[in-house]
N, C-alpha and C positions, 0 to 999 in steps of 0.2 A: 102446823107450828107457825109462829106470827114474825115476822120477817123483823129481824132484830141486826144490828153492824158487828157481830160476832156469832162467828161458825157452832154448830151446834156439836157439842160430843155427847153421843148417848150411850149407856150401859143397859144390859138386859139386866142385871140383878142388884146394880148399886144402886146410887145415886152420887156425883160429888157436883160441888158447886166452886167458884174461884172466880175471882177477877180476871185469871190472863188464863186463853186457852189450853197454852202447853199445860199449866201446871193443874188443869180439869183433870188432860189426857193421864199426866201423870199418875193423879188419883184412880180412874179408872183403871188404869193398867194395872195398879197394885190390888187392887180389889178384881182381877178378870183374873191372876197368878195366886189366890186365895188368901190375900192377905185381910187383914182386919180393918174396922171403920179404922182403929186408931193409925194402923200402918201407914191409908192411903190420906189420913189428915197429916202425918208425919212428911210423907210425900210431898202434898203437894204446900207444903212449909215450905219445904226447902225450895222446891222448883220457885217461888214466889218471892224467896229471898234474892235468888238467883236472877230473875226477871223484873222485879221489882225493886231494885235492893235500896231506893231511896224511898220506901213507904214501909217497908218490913225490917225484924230484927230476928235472928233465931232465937232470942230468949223471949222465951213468955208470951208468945202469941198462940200458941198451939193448947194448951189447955183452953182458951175461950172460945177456938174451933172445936173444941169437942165438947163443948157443955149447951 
């Protein structure tokens, strides 16, 4: 793996992607507890809001992570 300034979170059966770590892990945790692509995109929404909340809004971002 190619040495990059942010920690890696891997999943055996998913895949998620994000800007800020926690809100990767987020994703993954919902999808390791059976949740859906759309749960762990709903996830890590929020967690991003939460972490980033002067680049994110909870309206309307989340359908263009899932298309």
């Amino acid at each position: 793996m190619p040495e990059t300034r942010w920690p890696a979170a891997l999943g055996r059966r998913g895949v998620v992607a994000s800007p800020h770590p926690l809100a990767t892990v987020a994703g993954l945790e919902v999808l390791h507890r059976g949740g859906t692509a759309v749960d762990a995109a709903v996830a890590v929404g929020a967690t991003i809001a939460v972490a980033y909340p002067h680049m994110t809004v909870l309206r309307g971002g989340t359908p263009s992570r899932l298309w």
